[in-house]
N, CA, C and O of each residue as an XYZ file, in Angstrom:
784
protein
N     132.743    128.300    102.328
C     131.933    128.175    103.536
C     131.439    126.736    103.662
O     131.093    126.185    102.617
N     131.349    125.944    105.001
C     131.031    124.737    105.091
C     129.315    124.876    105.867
O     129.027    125.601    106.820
N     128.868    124.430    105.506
C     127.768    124.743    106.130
C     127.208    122.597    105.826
O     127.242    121.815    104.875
N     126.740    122.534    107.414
C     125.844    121.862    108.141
C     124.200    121.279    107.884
O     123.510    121.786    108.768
N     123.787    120.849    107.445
C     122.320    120.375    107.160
C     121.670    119.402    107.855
O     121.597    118.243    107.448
N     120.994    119.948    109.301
C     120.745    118.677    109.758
C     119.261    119.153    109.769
O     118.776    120.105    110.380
N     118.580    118.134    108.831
C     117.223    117.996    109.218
C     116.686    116.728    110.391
O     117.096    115.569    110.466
N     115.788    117.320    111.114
C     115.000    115.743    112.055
C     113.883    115.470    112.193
O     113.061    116.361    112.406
N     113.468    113.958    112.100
C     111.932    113.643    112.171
C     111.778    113.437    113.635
O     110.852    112.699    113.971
N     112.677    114.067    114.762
C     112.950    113.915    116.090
C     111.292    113.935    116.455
O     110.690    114.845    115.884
N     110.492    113.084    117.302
C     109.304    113.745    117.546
C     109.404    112.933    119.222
O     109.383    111.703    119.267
N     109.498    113.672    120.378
C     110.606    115.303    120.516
C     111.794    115.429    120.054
O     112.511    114.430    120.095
N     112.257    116.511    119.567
C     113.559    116.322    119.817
C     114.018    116.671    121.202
O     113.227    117.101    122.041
N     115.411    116.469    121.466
C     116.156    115.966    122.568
C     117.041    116.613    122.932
O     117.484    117.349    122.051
N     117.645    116.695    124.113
C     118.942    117.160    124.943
C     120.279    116.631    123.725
O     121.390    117.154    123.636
N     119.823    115.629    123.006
C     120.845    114.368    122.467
C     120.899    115.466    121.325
O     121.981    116.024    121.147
N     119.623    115.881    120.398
C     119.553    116.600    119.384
C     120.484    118.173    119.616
O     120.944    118.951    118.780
N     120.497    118.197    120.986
C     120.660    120.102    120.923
C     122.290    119.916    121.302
O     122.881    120.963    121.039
N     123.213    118.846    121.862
C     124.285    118.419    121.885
C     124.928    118.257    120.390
O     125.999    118.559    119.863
N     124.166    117.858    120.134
C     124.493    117.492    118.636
C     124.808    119.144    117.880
O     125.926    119.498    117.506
N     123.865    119.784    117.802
C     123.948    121.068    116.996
C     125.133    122.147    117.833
O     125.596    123.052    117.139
N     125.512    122.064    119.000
C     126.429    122.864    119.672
C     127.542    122.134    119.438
O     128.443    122.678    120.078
N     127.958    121.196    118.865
C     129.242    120.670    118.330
C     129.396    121.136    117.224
O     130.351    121.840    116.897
N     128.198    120.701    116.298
C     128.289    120.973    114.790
C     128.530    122.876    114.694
O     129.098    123.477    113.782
N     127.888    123.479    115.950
C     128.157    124.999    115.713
C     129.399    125.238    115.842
O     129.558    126.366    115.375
N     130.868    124.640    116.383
C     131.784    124.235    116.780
C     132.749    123.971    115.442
O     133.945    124.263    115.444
N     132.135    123.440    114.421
C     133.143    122.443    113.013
C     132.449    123.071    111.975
O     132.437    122.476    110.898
N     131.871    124.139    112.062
C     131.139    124.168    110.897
C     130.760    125.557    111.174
O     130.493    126.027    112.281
N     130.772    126.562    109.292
C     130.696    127.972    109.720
C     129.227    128.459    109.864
O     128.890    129.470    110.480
N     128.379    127.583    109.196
C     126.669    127.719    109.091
C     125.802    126.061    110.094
O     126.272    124.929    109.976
N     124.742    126.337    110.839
C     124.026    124.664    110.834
C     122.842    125.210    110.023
O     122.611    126.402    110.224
N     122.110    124.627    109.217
C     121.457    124.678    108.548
C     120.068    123.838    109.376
O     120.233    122.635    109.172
N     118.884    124.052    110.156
C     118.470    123.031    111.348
C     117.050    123.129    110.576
O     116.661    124.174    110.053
N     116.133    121.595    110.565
C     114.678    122.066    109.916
C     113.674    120.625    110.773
O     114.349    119.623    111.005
N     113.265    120.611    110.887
C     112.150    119.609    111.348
C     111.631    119.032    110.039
O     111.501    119.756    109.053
N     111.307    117.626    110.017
C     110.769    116.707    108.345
C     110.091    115.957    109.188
O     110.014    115.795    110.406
N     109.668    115.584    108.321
C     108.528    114.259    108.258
C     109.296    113.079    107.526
O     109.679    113.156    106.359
N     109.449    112.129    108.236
C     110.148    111.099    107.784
C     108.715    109.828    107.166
O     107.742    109.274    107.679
N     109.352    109.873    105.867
C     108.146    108.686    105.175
C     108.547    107.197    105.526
O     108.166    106.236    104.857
N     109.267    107.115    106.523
C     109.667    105.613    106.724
C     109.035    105.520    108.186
O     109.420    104.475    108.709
N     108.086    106.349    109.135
C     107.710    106.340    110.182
C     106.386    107.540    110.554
O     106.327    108.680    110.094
N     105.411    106.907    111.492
C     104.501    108.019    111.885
C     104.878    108.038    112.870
O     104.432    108.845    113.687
N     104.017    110.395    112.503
C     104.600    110.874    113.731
C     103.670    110.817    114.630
O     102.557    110.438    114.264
N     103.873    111.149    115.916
C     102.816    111.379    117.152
C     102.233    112.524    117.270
O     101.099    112.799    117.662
N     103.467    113.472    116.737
C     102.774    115.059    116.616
C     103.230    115.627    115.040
O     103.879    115.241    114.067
N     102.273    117.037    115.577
C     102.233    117.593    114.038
C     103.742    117.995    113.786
O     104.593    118.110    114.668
N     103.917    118.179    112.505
C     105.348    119.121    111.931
C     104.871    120.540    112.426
O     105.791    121.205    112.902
N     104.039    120.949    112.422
C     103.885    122.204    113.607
C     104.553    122.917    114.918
O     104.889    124.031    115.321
N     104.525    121.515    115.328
C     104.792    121.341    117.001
C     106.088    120.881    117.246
O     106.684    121.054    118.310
N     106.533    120.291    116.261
C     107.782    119.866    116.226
C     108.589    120.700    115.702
O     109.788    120.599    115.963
N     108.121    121.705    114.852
C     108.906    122.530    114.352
C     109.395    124.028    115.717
O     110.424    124.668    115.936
N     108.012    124.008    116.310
C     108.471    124.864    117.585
C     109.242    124.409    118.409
O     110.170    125.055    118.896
N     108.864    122.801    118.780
C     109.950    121.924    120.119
C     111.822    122.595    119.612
O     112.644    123.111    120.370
N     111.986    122.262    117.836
C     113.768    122.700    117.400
C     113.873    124.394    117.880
O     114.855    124.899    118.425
N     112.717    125.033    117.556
C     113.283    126.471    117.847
C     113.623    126.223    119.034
O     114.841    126.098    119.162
N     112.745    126.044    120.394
C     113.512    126.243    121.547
C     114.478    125.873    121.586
O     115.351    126.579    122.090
N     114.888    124.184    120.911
C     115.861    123.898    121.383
C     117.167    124.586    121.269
O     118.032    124.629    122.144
N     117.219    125.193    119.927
C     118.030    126.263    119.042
C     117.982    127.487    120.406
O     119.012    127.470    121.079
N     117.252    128.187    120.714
C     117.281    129.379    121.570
C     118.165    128.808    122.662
O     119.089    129.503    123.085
N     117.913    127.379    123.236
C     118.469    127.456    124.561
C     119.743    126.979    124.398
O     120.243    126.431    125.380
N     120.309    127.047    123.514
C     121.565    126.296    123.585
C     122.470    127.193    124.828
O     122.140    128.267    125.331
N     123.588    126.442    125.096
C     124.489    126.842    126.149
C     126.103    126.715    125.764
O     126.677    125.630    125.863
N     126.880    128.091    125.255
C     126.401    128.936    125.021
C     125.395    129.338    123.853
O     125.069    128.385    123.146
N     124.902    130.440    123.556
C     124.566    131.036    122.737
C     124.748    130.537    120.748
O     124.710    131.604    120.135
N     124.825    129.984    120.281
C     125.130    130.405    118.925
C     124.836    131.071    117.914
O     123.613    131.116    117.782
N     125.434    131.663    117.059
C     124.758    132.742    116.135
C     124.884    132.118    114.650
O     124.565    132.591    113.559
N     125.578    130.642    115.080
C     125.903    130.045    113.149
C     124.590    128.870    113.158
O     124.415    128.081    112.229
N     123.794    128.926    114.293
C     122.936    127.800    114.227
C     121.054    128.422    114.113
O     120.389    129.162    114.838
N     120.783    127.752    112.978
C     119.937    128.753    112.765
C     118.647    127.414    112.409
O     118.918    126.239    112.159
N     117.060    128.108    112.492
C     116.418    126.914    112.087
C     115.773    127.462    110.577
O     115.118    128.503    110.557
N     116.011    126.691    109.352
C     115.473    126.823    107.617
C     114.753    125.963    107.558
O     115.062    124.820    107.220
N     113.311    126.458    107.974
C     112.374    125.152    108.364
C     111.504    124.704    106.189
O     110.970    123.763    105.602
N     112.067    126.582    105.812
C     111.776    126.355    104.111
C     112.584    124.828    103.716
O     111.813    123.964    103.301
N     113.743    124.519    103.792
C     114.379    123.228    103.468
C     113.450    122.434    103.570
O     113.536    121.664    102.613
N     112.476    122.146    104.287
C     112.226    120.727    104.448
C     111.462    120.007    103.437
O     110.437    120.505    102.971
N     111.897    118.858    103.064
C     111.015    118.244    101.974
C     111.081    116.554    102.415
O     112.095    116.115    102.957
N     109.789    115.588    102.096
C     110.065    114.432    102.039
C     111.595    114.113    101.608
O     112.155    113.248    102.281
N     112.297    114.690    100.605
C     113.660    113.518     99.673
C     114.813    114.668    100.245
O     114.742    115.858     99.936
N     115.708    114.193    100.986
C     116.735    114.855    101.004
C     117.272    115.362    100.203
O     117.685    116.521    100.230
N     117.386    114.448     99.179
C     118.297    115.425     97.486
C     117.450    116.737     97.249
O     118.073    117.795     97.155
N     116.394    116.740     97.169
C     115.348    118.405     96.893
C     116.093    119.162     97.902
O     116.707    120.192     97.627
N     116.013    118.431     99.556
C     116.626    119.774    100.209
C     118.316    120.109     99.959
O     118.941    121.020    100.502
N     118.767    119.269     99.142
C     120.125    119.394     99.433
C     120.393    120.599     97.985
O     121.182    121.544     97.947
N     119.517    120.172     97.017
C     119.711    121.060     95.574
C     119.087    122.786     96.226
O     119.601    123.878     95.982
N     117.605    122.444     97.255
C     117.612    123.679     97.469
C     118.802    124.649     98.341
O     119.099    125.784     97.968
N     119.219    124.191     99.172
C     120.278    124.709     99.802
C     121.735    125.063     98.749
O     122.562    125.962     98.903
N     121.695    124.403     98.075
C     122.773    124.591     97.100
C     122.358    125.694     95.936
O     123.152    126.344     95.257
N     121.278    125.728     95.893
C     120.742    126.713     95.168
C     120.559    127.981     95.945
O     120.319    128.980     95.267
N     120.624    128.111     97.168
C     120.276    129.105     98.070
C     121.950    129.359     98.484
O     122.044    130.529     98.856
N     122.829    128.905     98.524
C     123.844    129.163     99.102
C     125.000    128.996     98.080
O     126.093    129.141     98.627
N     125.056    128.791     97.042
C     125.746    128.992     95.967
C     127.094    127.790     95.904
O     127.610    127.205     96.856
N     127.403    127.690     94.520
C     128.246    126.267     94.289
C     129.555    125.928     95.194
O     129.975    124.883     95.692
N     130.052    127.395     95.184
C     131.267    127.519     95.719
C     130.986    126.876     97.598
O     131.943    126.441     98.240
N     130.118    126.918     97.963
C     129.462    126.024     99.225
C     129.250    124.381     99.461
O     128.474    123.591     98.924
N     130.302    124.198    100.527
C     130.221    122.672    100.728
C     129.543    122.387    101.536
O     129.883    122.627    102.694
N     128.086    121.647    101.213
C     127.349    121.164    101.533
C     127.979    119.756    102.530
O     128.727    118.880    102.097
N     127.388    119.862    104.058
C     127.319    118.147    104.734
C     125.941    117.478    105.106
O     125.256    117.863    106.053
N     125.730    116.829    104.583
C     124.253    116.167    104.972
C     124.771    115.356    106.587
O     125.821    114.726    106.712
N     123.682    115.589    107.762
C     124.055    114.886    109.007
C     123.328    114.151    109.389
O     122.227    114.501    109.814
N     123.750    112.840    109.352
C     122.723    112.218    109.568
C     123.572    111.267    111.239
O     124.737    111.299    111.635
N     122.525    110.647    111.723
C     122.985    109.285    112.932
C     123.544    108.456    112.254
O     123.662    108.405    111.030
N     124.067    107.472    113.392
C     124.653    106.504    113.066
C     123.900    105.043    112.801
O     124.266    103.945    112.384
N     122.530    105.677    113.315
C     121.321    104.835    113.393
C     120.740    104.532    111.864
O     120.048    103.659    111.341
N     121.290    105.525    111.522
C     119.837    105.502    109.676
C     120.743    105.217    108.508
O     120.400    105.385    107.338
N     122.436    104.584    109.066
C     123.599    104.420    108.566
C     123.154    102.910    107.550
O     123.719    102.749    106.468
N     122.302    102.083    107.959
C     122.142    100.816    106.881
C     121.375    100.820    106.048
O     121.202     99.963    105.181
N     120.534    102.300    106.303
C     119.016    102.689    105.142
C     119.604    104.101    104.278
O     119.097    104.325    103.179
N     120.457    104.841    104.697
C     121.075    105.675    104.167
C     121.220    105.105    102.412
O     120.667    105.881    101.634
N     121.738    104.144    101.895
C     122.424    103.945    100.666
C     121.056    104.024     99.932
O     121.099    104.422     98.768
N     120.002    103.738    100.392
C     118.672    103.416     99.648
C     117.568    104.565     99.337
O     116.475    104.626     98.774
N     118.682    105.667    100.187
C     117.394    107.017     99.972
C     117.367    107.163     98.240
O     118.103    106.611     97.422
N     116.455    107.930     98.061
C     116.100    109.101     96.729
C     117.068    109.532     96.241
O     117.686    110.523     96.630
N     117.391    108.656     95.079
C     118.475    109.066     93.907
C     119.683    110.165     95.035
O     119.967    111.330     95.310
N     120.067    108.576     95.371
C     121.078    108.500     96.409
C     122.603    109.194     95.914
O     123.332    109.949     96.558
N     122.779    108.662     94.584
C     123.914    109.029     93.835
C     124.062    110.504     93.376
O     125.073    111.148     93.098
N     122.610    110.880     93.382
C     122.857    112.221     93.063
C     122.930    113.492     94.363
O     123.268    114.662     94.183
N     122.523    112.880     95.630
C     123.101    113.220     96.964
C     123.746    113.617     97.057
O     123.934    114.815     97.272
N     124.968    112.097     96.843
C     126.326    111.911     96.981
C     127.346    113.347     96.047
O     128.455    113.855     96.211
N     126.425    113.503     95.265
C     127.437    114.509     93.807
C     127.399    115.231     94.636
O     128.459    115.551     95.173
N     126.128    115.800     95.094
C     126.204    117.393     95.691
C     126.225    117.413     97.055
O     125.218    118.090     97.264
N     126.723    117.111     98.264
C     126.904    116.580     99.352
C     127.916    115.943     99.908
O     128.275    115.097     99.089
N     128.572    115.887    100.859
C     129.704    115.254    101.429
C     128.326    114.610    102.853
O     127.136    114.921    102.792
N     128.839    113.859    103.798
C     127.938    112.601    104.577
C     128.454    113.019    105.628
O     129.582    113.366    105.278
N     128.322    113.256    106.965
C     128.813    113.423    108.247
C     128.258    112.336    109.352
O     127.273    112.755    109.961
N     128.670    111.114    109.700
C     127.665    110.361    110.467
C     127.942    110.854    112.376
O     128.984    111.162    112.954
N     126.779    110.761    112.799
C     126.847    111.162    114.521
C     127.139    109.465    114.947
O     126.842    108.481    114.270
N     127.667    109.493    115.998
C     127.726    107.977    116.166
C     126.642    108.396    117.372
O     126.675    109.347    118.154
N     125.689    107.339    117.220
C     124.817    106.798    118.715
C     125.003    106.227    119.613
O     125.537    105.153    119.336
N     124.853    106.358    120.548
C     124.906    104.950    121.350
C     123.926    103.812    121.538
O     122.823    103.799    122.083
N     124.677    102.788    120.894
C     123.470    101.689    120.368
C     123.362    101.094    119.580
O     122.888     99.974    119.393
N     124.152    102.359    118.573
C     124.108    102.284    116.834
C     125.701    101.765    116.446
O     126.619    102.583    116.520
N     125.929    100.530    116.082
C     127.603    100.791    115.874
C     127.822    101.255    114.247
O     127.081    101.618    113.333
N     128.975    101.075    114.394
C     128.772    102.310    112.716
C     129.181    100.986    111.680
O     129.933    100.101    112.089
N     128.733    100.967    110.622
C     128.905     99.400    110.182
C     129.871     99.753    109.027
O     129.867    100.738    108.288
N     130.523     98.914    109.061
C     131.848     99.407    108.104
C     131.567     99.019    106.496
O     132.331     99.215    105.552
N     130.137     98.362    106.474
C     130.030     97.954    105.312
C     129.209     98.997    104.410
O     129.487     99.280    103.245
N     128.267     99.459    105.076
C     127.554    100.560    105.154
C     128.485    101.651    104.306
O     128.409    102.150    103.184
N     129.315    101.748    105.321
C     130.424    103.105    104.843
C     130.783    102.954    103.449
O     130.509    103.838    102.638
N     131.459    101.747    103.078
C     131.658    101.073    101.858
C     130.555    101.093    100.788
O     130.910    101.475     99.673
N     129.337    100.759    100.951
C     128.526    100.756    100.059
C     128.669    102.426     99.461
O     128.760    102.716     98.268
N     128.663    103.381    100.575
C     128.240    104.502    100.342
C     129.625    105.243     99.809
O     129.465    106.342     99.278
N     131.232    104.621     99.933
C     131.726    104.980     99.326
C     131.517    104.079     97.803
O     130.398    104.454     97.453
N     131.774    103.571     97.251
C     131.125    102.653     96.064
C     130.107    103.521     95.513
O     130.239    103.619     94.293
N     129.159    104.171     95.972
C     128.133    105.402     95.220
C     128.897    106.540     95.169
O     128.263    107.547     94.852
N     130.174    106.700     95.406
C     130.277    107.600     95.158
C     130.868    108.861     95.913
O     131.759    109.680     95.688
N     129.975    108.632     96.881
C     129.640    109.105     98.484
C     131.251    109.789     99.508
O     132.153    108.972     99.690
N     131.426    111.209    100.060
C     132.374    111.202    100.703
C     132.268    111.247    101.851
O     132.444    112.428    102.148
N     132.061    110.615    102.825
C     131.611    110.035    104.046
C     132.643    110.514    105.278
O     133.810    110.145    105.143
N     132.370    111.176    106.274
C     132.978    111.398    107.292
C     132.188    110.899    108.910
O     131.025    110.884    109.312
N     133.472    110.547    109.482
C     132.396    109.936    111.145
C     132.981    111.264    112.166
O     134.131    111.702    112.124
N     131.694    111.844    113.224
C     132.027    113.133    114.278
C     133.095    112.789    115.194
O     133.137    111.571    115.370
N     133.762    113.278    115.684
C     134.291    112.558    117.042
C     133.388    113.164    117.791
O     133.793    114.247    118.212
N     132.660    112.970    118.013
C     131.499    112.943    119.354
C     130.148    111.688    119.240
O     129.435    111.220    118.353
N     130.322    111.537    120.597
C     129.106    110.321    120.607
C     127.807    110.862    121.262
O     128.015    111.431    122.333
N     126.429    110.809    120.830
C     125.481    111.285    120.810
C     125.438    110.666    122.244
O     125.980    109.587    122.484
N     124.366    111.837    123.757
C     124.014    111.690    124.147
C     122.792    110.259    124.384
O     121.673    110.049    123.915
N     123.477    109.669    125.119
C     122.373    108.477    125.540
C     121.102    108.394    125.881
O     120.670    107.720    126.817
N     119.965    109.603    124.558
C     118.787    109.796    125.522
C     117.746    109.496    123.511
O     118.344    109.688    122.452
N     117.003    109.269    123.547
C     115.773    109.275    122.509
C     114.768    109.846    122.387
O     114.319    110.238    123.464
N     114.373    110.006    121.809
C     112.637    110.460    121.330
C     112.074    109.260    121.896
O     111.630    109.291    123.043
N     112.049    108.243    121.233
C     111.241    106.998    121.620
C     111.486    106.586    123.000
O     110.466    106.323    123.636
N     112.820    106.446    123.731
C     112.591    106.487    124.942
C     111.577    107.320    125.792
O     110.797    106.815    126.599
N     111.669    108.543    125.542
C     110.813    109.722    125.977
C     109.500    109.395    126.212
O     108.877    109.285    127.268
N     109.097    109.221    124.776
C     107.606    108.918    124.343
C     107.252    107.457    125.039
O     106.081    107.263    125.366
N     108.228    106.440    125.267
C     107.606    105.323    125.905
C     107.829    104.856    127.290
O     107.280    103.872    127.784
N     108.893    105.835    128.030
C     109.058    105.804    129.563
C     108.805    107.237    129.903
O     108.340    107.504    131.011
N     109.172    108.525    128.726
C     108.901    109.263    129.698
C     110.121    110.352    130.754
O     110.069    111.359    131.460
N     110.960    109.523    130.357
C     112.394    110.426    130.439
C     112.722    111.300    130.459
O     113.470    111.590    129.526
N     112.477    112.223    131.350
C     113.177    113.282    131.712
C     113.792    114.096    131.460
O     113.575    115.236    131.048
N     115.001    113.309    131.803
C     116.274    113.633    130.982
C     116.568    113.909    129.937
O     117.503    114.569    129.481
N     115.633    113.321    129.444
C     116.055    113.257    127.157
C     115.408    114.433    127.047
O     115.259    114.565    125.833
N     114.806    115.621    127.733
C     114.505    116.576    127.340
C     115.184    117.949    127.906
O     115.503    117.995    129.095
N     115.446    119.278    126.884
C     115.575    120.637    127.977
C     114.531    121.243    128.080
O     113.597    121.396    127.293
N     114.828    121.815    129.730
C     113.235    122.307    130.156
C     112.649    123.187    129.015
O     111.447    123.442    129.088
N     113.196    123.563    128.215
C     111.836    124.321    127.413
C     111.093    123.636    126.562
O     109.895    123.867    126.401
N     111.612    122.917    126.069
C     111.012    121.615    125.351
C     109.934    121.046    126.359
O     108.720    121.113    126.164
N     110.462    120.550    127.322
C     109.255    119.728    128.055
C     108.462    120.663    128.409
O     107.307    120.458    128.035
N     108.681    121.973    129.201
C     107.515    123.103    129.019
C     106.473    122.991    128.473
O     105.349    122.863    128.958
N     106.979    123.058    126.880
C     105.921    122.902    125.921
C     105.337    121.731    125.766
O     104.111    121.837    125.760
N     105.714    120.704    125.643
C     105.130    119.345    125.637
C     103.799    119.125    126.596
O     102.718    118.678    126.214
N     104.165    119.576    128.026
C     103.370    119.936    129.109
C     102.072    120.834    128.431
O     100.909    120.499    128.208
N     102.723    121.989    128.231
C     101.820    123.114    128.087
C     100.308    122.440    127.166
O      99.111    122.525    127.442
N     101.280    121.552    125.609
C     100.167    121.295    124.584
C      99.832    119.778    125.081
O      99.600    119.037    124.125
N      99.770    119.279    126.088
C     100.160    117.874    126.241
C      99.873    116.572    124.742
O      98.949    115.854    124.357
N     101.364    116.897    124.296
C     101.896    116.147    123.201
C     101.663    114.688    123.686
O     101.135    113.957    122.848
N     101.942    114.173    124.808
C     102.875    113.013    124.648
C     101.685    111.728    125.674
O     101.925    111.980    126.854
N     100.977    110.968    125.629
C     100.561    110.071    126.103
C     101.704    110.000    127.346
O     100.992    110.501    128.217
N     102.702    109.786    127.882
C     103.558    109.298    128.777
C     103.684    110.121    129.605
O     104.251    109.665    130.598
N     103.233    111.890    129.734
C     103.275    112.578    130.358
C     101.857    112.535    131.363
O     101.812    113.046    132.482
N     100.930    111.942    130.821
C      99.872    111.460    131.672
C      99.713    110.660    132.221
O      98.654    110.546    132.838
N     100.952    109.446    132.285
C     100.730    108.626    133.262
C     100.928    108.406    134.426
O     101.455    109.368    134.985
N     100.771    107.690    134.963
C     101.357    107.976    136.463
C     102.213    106.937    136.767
O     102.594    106.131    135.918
N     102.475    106.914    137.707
C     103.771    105.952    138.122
C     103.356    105.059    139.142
O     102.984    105.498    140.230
N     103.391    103.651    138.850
C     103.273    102.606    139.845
C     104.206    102.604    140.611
O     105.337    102.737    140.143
N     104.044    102.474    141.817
C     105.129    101.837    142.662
C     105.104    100.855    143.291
O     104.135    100.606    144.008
N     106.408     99.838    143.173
C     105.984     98.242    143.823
C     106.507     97.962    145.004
O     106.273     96.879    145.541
């Protein structure tokens, strides 16, 4: 069984994020989906709130999936913990893919006893748009060890941080922004709009 691991410090996550998981439901017999807290950035909202924004996004997919699921237990600061727990939860004979962007592709080699990742893990990168995929990168991470694969799909052109700092629309599905509305998460949803 191949099963999928995409954790995100998405704060929202995105139209870009839920594209992403309806492919991976597509190449893969399990997604493994969790909301983290990334120690290389603060968030705006709680892991609470963010952890509800992935369920919707998970419910609304189009179509339906039944291999995409959210294991919000996975989540830990160090990827390797979540990757041993999943491997411990899903047994050896299970090939683990850690998924990460194409964005976190030059900080990737430097995570938490990186090498021992690499043992238990194969690498899946999303390409971004924005992000080019750096070939050296790839290299380092084969050199650890590392068995590295790139999606053929290119991530929707939309962000969290765009969101959060224009306000974008688009980068969200309505149930997501629903909620955003409902708890008003986001400074940018209160502003108003100049016109010149």
């Amino acid at each position: 069984m191949k099963i999928a691991l995409f954790g995100t410090s998405a704060d929202p996550p995105t139209a870009g994020h839920q594209a992403v998981l309806v492919w991976l439901s597509y190449h893969y017999d399990y997604v493994a989906v969790w909301a983290a807290d990334n120690p290389f950035k603060s968030h705006q909202t709680s892991l609470q709130n963010r952890v509800e924004m992935l369920r919707l996004l998970i419910v609304d997919m189009i179509p339906p999936r039944q291999n995409v699921n959210l294991e919000q237990e996975l989540s830990n600061l160090r990827t390797v913990s979540t990757v041993e727990n999943a491997k411990q939860r899903w047994g050896n004979d299970t090939e683990l893919f850690v998924v990460i962007g194409s964005d976190l592709l030059d900080q990737f080699q430097g995570w938490y006893r990186i090498k021992d990742l690499l043992h238990l893990a194969e690498v899946l990168v999303i390409p971004r748009p924005g992000y080019a995929i750096d070939k050296i990168s790839l290299e380092k991470i084969g050199t650890l060890g590392g068995t590295i694969s790139i999606a053929n799909l290119t991530g929707l052109d939309v962000s969290s941080t765009a969101y959060r700092e224009h306000g974008d629309p688009q980068a969200l599905t309505p149930s997501v922004a629903a909620y955003i509305h409902q708890k008003h998460l986001y400074k940018c949803q209160d502003s108003t709009k100049t016109k010149f």
